[in-house]
MIDO-964723 format. One record per residue (C-alpha): residue in one letter; x, y, z. Coordinates in Angstrom, 2 decimals, m for minus. Each point is the difference from the previous one (the first is absolute). Layout:
a_X_Y_Z
...
***
This chain:
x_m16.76_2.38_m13.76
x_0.92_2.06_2.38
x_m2.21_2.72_m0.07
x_m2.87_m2.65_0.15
x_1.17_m0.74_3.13
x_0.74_3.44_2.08
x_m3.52_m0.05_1.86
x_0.15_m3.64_0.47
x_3.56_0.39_1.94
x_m0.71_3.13_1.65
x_m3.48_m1.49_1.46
x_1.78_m3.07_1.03
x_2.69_1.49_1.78
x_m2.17_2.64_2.00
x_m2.26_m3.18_0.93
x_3.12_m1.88_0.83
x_1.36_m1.09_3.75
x_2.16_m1.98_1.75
x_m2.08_m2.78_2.35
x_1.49_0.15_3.38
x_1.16_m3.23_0.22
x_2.26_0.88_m2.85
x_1.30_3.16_1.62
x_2.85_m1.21_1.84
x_1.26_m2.36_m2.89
x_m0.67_2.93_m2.36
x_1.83_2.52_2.29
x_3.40_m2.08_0.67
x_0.25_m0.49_m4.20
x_m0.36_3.93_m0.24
x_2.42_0.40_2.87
x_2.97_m2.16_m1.71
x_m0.96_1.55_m3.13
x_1.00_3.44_1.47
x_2.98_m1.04_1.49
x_1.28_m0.98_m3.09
x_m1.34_2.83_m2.29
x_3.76_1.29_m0.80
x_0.01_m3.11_m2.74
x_m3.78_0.67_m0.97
x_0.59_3.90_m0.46
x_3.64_m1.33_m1.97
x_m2.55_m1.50_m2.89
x_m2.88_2.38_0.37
x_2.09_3.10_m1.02
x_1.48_m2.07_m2.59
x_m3.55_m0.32_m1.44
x_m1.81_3.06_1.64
x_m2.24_m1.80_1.72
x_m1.00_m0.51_3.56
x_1.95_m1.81_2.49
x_m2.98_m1.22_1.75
x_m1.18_m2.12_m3.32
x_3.40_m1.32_m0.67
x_m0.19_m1.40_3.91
x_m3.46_m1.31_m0.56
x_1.14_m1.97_m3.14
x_2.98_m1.55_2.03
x_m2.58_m1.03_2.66
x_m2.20_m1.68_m2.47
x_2.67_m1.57_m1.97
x_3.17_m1.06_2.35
x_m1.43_1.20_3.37
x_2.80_2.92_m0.23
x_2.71_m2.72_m0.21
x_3.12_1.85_m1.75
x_1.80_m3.31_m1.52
x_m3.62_m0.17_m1.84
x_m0.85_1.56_m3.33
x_m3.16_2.63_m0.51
x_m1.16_m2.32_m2.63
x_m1.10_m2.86_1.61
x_1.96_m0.67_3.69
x_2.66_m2.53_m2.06
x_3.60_0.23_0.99
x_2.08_2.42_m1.16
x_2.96_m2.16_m0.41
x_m1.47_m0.78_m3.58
x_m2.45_1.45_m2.57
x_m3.37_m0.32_0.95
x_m1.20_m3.90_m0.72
x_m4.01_0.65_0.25
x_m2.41_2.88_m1.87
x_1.86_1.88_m1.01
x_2.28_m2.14_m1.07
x_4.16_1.16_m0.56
x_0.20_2.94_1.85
x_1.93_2.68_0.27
x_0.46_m1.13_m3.92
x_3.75_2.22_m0.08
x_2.59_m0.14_2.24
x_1.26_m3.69_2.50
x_m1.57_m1.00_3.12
x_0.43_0.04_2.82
x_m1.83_3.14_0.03
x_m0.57_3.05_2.19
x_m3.39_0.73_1.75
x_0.16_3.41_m1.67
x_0.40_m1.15_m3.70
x_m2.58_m2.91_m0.18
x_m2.43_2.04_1.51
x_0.15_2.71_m2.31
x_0.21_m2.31_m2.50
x_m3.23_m0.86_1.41
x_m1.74_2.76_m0.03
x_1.18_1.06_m3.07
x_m1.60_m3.06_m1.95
x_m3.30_1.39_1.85
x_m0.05_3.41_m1.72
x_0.51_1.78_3.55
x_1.84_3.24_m2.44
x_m2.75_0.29_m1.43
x_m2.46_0.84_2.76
x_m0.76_3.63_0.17
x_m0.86_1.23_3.67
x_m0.46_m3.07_1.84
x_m3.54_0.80_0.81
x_m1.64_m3.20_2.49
x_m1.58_m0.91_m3.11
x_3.12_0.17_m2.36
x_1.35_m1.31_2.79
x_m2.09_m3.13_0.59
x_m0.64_m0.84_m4.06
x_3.97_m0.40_m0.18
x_0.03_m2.08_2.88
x_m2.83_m2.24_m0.91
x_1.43_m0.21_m3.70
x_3.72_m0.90_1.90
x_m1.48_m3.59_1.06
x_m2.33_m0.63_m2.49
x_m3.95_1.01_m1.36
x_m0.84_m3.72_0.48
x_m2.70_0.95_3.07
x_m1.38_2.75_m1.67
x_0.01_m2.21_m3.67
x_m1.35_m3.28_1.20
x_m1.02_0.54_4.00
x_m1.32_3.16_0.07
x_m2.28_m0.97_2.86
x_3.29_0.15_2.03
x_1.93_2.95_0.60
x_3.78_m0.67_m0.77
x_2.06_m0.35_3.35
x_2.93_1.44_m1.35
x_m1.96_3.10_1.40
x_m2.96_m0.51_1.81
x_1.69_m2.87_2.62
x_m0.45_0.81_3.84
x_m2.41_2.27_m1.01
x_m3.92_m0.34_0.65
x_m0.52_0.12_m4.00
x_1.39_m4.14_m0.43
x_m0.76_m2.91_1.96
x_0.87_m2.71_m2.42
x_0.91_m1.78_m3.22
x_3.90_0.22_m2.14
x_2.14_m1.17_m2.42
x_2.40_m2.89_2.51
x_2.10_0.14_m3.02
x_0.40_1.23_m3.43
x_m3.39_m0.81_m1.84
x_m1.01_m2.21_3.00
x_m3.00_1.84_1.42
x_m2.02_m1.26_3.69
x_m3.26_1.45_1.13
x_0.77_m1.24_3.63
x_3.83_1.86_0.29
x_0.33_2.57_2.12
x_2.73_2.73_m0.42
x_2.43_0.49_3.02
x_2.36_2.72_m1.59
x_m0.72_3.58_0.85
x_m1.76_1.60_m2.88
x_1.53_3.26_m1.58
x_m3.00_2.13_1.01
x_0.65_m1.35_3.41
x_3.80_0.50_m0.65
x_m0.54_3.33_m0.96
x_m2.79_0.97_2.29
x_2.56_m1.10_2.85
x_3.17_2.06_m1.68
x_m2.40_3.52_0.06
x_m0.16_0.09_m3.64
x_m2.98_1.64_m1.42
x_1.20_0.56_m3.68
x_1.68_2.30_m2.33
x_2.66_0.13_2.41
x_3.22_m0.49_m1.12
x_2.53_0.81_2.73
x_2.89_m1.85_1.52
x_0.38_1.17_4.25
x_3.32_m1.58_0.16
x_1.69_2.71_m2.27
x_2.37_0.33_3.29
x_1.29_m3.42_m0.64
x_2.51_m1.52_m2.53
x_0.02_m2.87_m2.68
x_3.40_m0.24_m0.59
x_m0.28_m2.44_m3.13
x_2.56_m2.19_1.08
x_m1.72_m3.17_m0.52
x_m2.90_m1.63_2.21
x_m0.78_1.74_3.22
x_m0.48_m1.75_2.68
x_m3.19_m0.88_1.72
x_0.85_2.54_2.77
x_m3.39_1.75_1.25
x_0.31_4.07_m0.43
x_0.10_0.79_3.90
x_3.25_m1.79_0.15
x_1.54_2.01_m3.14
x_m0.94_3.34_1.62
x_3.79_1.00_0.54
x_0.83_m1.15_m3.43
x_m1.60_3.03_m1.28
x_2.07_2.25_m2.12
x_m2.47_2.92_m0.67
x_m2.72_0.75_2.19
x_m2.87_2.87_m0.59
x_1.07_0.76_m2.88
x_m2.05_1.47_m3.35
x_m1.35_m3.25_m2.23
x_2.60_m1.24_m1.90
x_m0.07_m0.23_m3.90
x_m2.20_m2.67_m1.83
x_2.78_m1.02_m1.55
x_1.64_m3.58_1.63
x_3.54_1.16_m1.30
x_0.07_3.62_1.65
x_m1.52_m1.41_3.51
x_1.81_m2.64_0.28
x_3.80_1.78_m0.63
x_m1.85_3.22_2.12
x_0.04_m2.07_3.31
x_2.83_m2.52_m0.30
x_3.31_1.13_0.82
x_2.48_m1.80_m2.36
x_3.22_1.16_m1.50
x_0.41_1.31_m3.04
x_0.85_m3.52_m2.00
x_m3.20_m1.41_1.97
x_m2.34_2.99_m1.03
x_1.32_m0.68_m3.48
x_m0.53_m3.78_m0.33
x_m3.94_0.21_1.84
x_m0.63_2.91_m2.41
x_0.72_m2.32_m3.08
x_m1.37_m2.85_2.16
x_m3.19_1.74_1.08
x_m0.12_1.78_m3.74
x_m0.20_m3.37_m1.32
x_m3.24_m0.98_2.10
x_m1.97_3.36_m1.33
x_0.94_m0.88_m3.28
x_m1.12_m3.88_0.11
x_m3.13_1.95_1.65
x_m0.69_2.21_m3.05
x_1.13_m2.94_m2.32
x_m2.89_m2.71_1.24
x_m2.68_2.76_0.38
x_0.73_0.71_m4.38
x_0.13_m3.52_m0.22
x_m3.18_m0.96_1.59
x_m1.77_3.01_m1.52
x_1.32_m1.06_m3.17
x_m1.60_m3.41_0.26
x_m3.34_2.05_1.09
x_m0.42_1.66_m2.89
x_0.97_m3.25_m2.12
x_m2.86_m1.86_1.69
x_m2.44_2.59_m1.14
x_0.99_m0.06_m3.30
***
């Protein structure tokens, strides 16, 4: 499907742009979304992808609230309750920011992007919330993407399989989102390598200027793509507490590895 798309995606982003009287809206969303990119970069490496398309789904589907899962913007004090349903399907809410959304993003197929081209970049994102505007409104653009930009003006889904003509989007598009971030594909590069996720649970919703002399390692060469190895390389714990967030940490990589065979698994079962 996707190679039936490429032009179409390409075209539309070159012809996309933001309206200025979305600018300002479209330019504060950006702005908090780069203040908090620490936790964005945190899943993007996870999933080598970009940070700026992890921040653009958290607009879209919480308005970057961090008590709000990547699925759908329900509460992470319990599994997900609407589509899709009981998620994260292992381990016991309440759960972390970091885990449901790569649990997320995960169920999308994000791994299996190649180079994160703008059009590999939008199909994923359009086939994240649904092919319902392209399958049975095709006269519409979806809004997932093209909101605040000069390509939509009206018509969505209010709810799940509820569709109006006369609805108007107000959340910021990702083409907006991304437009605003800088990104203009294949790009998969995290500027924050000077700061530190520590792991230790949920971190707080403290904007990046005010973490500045939290920094452990500054200027430094890019760190390995590994979550294990950068995480232990800039947190200074003793020697018990390297060992217990190296089996702790291990056991993330290894749920990591263990869904992606699973979900393959069940890909090649459905062609069958």
């Amino acid at each position: 499907m996707l190679e039936s798309l490429k032009e179409e995606y390409q075209r539309l982003w070159d012809a996309a742009v933001i309206p200025e009287s979305c600018r300002g809206h479209v330019a504060s969303r950006a702005a908090r979304a780069t203040a908090f990119r620490i936790r964005y970069e945190h899943v993007a490496r996870t999933l080598g992808m970009p940070w700026q398309v992890v921040a653009a789904i958290a607009e879209l589907e919480s308005g970057q609230r961090f008590d709000r899962h990547l699925h759908n913007g329900d509460a992470l004090s319990a599994r997900t309750i609407h589509v899709p349903t009981g998620r994260p399907a292992s381990g016991e809410p309440p759960f972390t920011w970091e885990v449901s959304a790569i649990d997320a993003l995960m169920m999308g197929r994000a791994y299996k992007v190649v180079s994160w081209s703008i059009p590999e970049a939008l199909h994923f994102l359009e086939g994240y919330n649904g092919w319902g505007y392209r399958d049975y409104h095709p006269q519409v653009l979806s809004p997932y993407l093209w909101s605040m930009t000069n390509l939509y003006i009206h018509g969505k889904y209010v709810s799940d399989g509820i569709w109006s003509d006369a609805a108007i989007s107000a959340q910021v598009g990702a083409v907006a989102m991304l437009r605003a971030l800088g990104w203009t594909g294949g790009s998969v590069s995290y500027p924050s390598d000077e700061l530190a996720w520590t792991g230790a649970g949920p971190v707080q919703e403290t904007p990046i200027k005010d973490r500045e002399k939290e920094a452990i390692v500054a200027n430094e060469t890019k760190p390995s793509s590994t979550l294990v190895t950068w995480i232990l390389d800039r947190v200074d714990l003793t020697h018990v507490g390297r060992i217990a967030w190296r089996f702790a940490l291990g056991k993330i990589n290894e749920w990591v590895d263990a869904e992606i065979a699973r979900i393959d698994a069940e890909d090649t079962a459905a062609k069958k």
